[in-house]
N, C-alpha and C positions, 0 to 999 in steps of 0.2 A: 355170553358176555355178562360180564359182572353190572351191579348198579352202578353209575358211573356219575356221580354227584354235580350239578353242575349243567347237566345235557337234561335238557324235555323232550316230554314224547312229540312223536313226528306229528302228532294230531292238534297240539298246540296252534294258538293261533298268534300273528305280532299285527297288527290290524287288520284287512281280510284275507290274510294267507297262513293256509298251513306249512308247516314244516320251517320256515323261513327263517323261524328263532331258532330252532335248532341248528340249524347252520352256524349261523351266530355263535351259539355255542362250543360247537365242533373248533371252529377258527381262535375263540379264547383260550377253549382249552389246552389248544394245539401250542398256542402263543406258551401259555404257561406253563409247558410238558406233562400238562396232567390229563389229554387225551391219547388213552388207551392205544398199542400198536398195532392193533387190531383193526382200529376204527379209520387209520391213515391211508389207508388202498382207496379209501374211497370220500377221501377229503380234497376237494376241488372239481375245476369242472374240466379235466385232461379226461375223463372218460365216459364217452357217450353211454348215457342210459343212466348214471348214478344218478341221484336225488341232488346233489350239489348243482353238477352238471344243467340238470333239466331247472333247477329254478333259476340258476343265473341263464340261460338261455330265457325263460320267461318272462323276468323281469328288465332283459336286454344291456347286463352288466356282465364283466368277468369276475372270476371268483376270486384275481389278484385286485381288482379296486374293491371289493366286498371287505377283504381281507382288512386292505390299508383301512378302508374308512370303520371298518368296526373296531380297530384296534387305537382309532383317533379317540374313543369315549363315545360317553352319550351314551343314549338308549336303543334297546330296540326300535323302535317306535322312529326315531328320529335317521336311523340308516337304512328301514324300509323307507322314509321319504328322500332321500339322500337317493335310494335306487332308482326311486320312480322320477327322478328329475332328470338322472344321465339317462334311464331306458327306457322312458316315455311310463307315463301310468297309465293303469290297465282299469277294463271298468270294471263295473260288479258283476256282470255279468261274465266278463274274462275271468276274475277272481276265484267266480263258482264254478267255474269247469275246470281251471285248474286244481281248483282244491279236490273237486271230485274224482280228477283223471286221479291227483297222488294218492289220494288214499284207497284206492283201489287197485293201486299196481298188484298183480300178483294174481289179481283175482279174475277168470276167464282170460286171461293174456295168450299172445301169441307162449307156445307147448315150450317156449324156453324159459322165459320168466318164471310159468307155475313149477317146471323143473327144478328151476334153484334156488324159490322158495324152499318147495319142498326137501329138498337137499339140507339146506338152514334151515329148517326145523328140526329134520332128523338126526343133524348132527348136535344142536342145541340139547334134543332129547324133550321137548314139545309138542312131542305127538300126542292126539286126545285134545287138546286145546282149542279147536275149532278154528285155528288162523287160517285163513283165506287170503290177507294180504302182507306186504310185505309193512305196512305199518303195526298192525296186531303182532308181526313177528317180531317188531323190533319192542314195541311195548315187554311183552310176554318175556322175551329175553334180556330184558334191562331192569324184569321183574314187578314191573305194571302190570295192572289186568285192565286192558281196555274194554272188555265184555264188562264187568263189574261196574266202571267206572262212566262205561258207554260216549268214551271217549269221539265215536264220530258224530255225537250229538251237539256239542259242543264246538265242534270245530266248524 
């Protein structure tokens, strides 16, 4: 996948969650037509196991009120509290396992997931990289080095 101007890495944080802006993201750009064809299979939460999917189920919202209310304006910042008020907020300690669980998709997972990692990396042409998860993959492929930048320190 190309750089995609617009979209942050999944490692990103919008107050204690990762990936959550991204999404954000995904849904602007989608609005704008300037998210990728590529990236639309797996925007929303119609399919168990996607990253959309799994945070709108955590944060106990659908991915069409996500949609509406980020598309009303405002900040990040202000549509994660927008979520935590229809889906109940989560504490910090919920926060950190979630953040933990996402960033590690990929990595010792039930033999399907590391399968189609592996599969996206090798079709990427990222092999030698050291990706283990599927956020490193998606870093690595949108031309990040989240090794360098040591991206899950931050998050």
């Amino acid at each position: 996948m190309p750089n995609v101007p617009g979209l942050r890495s999944p490692y990103s944080k919008v107050g204690r969650l990762v990936y959550f802006g991204r999404m954000l993201d995904k849904i602007r750009l989608h609005a704008a037509g300037k998210l990728p064809a590529d990236y639309v299979a797996n925007l929303g939460d119609s399919r168990p196991g996607v990253f959309d999917y799994r945070c709108c189920r955590f944060l106990g919202v659908s991915f069409d009120e996500v949609t509406r209310r980020t598309l009303e304006g405002g900040t990040d910042e202000a549509v994660l509290e927008w979520a935590e008020a229809r889906g109940g907020r989560r504490s910090d300690d919920e926060c950190t396992v979630w953040n933990g669980f996402l960033m590690k998709r990929g990595w010792h997972d039930p033999v399907a997931n590391v399968q189609q990692l592996r599969k996206r990396v090798g079709e990427s042409g990222l092999e030698g990289k050291g990706i283990e998860t599927f956020f490193d993959y998606i870093d690595f492929d949108e031309g990040r080095d989240p090794f360098a930048a040591r991206s899950w320190e931050t998050a």
